[in-house]
C-alpha positions in Angstrom: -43.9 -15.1 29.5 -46.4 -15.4 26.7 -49.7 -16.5 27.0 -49.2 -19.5 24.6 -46.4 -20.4 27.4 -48.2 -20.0 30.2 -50.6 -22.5 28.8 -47.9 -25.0 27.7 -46.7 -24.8 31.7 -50.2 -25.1 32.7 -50.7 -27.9 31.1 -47.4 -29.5 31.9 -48.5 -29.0 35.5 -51.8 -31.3 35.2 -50.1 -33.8 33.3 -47.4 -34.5 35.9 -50.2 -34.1 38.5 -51.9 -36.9 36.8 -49.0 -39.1 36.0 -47.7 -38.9 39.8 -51.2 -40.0 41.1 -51.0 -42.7 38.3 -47.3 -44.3 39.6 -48.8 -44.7 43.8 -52.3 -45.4 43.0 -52.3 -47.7 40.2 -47.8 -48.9 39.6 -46.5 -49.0 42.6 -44.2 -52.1 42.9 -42.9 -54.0 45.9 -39.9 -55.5 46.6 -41.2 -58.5 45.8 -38.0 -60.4 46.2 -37.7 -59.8 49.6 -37.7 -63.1 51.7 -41.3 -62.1 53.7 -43.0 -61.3 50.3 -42.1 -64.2 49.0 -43.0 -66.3 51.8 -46.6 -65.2 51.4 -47.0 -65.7 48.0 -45.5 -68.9 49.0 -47.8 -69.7 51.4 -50.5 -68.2 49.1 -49.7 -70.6 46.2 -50.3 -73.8 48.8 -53.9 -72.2 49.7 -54.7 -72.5 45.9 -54.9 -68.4 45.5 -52.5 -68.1 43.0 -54.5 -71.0 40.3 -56.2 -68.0 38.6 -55.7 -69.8 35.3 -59.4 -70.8 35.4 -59.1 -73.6 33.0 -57.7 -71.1 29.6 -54.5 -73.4 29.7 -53.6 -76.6 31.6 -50.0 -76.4 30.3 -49.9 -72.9 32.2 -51.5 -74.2 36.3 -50.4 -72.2 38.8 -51.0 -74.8 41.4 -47.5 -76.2 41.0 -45.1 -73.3 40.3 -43.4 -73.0 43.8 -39.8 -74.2 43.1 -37.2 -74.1 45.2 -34.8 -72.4 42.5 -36.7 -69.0 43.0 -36.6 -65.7 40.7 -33.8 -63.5 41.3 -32.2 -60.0 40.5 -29.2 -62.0 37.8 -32.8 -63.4 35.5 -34.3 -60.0 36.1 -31.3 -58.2 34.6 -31.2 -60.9 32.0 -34.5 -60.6 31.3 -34.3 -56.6 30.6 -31.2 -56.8 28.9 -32.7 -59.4 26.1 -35.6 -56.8 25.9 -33.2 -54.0 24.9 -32.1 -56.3 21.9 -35.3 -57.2 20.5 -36.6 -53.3 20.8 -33.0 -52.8 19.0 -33.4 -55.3 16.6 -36.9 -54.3 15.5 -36.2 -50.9 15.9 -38.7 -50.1 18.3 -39.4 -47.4 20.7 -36.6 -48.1 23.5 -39.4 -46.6 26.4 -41.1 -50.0 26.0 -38.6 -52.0 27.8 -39.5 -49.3 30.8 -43.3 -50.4 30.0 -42.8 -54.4 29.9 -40.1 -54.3 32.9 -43.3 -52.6 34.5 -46.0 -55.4 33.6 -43.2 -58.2 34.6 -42.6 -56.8 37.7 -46.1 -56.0 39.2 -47.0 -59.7 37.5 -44.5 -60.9 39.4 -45.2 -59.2 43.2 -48.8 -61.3 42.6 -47.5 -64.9 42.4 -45.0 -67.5 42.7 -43.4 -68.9 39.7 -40.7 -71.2 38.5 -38.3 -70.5 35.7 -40.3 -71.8 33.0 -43.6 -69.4 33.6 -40.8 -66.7 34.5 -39.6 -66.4 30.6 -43.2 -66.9 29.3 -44.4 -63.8 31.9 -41.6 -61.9 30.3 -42.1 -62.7 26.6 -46.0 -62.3 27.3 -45.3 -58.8 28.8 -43.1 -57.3 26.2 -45.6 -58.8 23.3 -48.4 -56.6 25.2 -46.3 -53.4 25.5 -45.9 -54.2 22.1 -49.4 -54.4 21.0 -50.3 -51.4 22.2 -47.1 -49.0 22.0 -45.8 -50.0 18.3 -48.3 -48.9 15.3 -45.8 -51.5 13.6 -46.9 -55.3 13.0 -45.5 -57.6 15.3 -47.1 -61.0 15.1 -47.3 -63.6 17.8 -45.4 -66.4 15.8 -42.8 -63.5 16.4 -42.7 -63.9 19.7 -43.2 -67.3 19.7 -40.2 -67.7 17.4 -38.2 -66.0 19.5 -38.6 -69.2 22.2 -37.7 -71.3 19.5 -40.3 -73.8 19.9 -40.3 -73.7 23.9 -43.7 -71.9 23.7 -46.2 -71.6 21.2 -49.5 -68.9 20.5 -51.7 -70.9 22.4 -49.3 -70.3 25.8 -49.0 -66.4 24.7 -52.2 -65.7 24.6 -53.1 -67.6 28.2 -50.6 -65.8 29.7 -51.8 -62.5 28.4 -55.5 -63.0 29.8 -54.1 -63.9 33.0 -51.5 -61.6 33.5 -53.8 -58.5 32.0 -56.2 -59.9 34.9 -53.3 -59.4 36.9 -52.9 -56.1 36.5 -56.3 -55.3 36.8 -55.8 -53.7 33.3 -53.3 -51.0 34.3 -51.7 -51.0 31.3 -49.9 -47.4 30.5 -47.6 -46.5 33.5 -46.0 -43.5 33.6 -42.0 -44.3 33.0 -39.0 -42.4 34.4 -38.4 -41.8 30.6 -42.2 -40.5 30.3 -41.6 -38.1 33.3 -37.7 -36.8 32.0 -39.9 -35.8 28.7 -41.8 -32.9 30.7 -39.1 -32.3 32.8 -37.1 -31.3 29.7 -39.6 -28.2 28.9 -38.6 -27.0 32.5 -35.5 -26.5 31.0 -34.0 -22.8 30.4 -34.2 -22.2 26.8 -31.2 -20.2 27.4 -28.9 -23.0 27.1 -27.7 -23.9 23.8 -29.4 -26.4 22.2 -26.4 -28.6 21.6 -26.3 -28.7 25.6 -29.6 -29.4 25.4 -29.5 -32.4 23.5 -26.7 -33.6 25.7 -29.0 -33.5 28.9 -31.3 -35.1 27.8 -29.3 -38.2 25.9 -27.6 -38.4 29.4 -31.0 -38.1 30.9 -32.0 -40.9 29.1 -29.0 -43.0 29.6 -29.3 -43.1 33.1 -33.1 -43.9 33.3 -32.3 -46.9 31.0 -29.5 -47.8 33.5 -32.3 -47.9 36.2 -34.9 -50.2 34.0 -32.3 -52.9 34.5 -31.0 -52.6 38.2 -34.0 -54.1 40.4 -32.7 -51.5 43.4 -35.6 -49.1 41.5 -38.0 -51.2 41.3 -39.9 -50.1 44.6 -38.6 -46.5 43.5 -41.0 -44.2 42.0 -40.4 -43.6 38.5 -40.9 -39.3 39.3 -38.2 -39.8 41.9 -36.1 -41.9 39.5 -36.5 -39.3 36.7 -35.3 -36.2 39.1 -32.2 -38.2 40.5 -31.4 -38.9 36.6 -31.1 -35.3 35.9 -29.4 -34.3 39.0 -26.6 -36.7 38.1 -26.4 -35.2 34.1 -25.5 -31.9 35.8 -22.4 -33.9 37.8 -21.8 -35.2 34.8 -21.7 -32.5 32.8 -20.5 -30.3 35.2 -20.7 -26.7 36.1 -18.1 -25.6 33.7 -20.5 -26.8 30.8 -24.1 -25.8 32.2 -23.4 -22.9 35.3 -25.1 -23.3 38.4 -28.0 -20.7 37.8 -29.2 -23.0 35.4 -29.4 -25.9 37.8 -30.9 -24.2 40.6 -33.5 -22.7 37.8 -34.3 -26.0 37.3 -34.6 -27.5 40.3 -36.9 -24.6 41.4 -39.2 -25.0 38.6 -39.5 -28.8 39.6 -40.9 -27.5 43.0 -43.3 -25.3 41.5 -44.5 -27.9 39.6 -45.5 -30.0 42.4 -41.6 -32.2 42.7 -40.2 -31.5 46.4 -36.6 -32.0 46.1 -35.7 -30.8 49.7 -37.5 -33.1 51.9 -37.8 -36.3 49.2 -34.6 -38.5 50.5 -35.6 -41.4 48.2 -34.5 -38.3 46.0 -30.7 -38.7 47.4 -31.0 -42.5 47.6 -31.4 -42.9 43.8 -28.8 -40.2 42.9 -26.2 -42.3 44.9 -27.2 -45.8 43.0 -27.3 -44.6 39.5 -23.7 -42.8 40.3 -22.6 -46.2 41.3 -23.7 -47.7 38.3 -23.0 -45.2 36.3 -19.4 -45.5 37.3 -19.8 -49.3 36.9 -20.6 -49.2 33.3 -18.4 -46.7 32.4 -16.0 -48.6 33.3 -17.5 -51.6 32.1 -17.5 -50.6 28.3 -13.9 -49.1 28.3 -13.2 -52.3 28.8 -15.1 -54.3 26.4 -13.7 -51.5 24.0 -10.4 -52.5 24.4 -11.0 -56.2 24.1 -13.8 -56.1 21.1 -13.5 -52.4 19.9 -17.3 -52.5 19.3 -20.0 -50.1 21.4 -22.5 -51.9 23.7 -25.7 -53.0 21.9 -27.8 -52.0 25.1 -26.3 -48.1 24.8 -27.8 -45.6 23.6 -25.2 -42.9 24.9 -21.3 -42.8 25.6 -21.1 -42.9 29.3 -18.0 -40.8 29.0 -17.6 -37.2 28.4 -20.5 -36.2 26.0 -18.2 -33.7 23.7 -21.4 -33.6 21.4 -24.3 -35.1 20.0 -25.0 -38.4 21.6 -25.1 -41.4 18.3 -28.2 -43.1 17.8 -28.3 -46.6 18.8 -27.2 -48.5 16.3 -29.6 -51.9 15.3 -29.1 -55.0 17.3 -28.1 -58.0 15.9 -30.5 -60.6 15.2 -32.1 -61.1 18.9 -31.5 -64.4 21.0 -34.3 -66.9 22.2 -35.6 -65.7 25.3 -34.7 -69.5 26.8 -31.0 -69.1 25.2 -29.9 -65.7 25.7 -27.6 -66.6 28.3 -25.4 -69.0 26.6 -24.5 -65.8 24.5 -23.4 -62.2 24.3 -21.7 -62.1 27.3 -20.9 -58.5 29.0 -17.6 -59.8 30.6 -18.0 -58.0 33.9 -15.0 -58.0 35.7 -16.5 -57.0 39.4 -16.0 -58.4 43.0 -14.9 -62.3 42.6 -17.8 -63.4 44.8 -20.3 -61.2 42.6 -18.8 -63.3 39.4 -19.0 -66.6 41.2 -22.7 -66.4 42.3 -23.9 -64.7 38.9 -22.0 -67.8 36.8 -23.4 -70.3 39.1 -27.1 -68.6 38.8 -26.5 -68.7 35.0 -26.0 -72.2 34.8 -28.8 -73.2 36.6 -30.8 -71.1 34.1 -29.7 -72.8 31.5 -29.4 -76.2 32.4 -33.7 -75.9 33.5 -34.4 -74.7 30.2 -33.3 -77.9 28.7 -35.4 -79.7 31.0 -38.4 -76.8 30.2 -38.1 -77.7 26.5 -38.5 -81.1 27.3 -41.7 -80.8 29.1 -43.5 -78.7 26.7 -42.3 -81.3 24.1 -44.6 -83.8 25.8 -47.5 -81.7 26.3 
């Protein structure tokens, strides 16, 4: 090994040091969707601990959010999926979904809220990660557009203040995506770089998978990134990358601080995003067959990779965020009960952001 190398790996080593103090110490997330959490933040909200607006808005008071349709995983997958089309549609970098799911989420395990701060927390949190990921222009009347009328800059920019207060300004989590980057240089160079490219498009694949399904979100996003590339290799197979490889890899993860052996969160996540990998695979052969068009929200066939993953192609012209359930729909066709509940939580969505529209109307 070179000396240049050996510095490269040093390095490596400090930065995932750093970024796995950074994801317990700063990102964790609870399950904040639990029935106890809620319950206190509940029971927080009637003490008056969750009015942290301090006056910036009185459209946005927290004193009376408590509702008794509470957030749940169907909005939160709604919510993520509707990110993916905007970053699509402006062609921006696809990590900052991982980056505003992360700001929504931690927002989120701090207060109660009804639907209505729900989508302005989530527009808010993808106009930050935004701000400060994209050198590109993106205006607030963008975002604000993109409610069509529901919310305006003055609510954008409350929210902001109060959910940046919320996060005590921990703005730049390390992502599953961030940590499958340095995994890659652990990587053999011995295998061909086609195969390379192939890992890592399935790497990538999987992690994006995970963004959406709220089962990760107490999940740390080193552990998520690990599982992700244990499940390319199942994917791919030991015909296509041999086991020496693998086991190379896996090794160098240990040396670098990653326990694989005693880490069952490890074996946990491998087992979800096989489930859902399985789901989805199955999901887009059949919206193939009925619409011949590839997923939006894909950026790699979830088939057999025989090459070069495609790059994603450019979303259509994005939804309003109050909206984007009336539309696009993925036509899942999972356990009856599953379908029921998510068609009756989608109508309720819907039907309260009629009534949303007409209360900001009157402020």
């Amino acid at each position: 090994m070179s000396f240049a190398e050996e510095g490269l790996l040093a390095e490596l080593s400090q930065r995932l040091d750093v970024m796995r103090v950074q994801e317990v110490k700063h990102y964790t997330v609870p399950d904040y969707l639990a029935a106890d959490w809620q319950q206190r933040l509940n029971d927080a909200s009637e003490l008056g601990s969750n009015d942290t607006n301090n006056g910036v808005e009185p459209s946005l008071s927290f004193s009376d959010v408590v509702s008794s349709s509470q957030i749940n995983e169907l909005w939160r997958e709604k919510i993520c999926e509707w990110y993916y089309q905007i970053v699509d549609h402006y062609e921006f970098n696809r990590e900052i979904v991982s980056v505003s799911m992360s700001y929504l989420d931690r927002f989120l395990a701090t207060r109660s809220v009804n639907r209505r701060i729900f989508q302005l927390a989530a527009m808010t949190a993808l106009y930050i990660a935004i701000k400060l990921y994209e050198n590109g222009n993106f205006a607030i009347s963008s975002v604000t557009s993109l409610s069509r009328g529901y919310f305006v800059s003055e609510h954008i920019v409350a929210m902001e203040e109060i959910m940046l207060k919320a996060l005590k300004w921990h703005v730049h989590p390390p992502t599953p995506i961030a940590f499958c980057r340095d995994f890659m240089l652990l990587i053999s160079m011995d295998i061909p770089p086609e195969m390379r490219l192939e890992i890592n498009e399935l790497v990538r694949y999987l992690t994006e998978l995970s963004v959406c399904d709220y089962w990760f979100v107490s999940r740390k996003p080193s552990t998520i990134a690990i599982a992700a590339f244990v499940c390319a290799f199942e994917v791919l197979g030991y015909q296509r990358i041999e086991s020496r490889y693998q086991d190379d890899f896996l090794q160098r993860l240990v040396d670098h601080g990653n326990s694989t052996a005693t880490d069952e969160d490890i074996d946990e996540c491998c087992d979800r995003l096989r489930d859902i990998f399985r789901t989805n695979a199955a999901n887009n052969d059949e919206e193939a067959e009925e619409t011949n068009e590839t997923r939006v929200a894909v950026v790699t066939p979830v088939r057999e990779l025989d090459g070069a993953a495609p790059r994603a192609k450019r979303a259509e012209s994005p939804n309003s965020v109050i909206i984007m359930n009336q539309s696009r729909s993925r036509k899942r066709k999972v356990l009856s009960s599953v379908r029921f509940q998510a068609e009756s939580a989608d109508s309720n969505f819907n039907e309260d952001a009629d009534e949303q529209a007409d209360d900001l109307s009157q402020r």
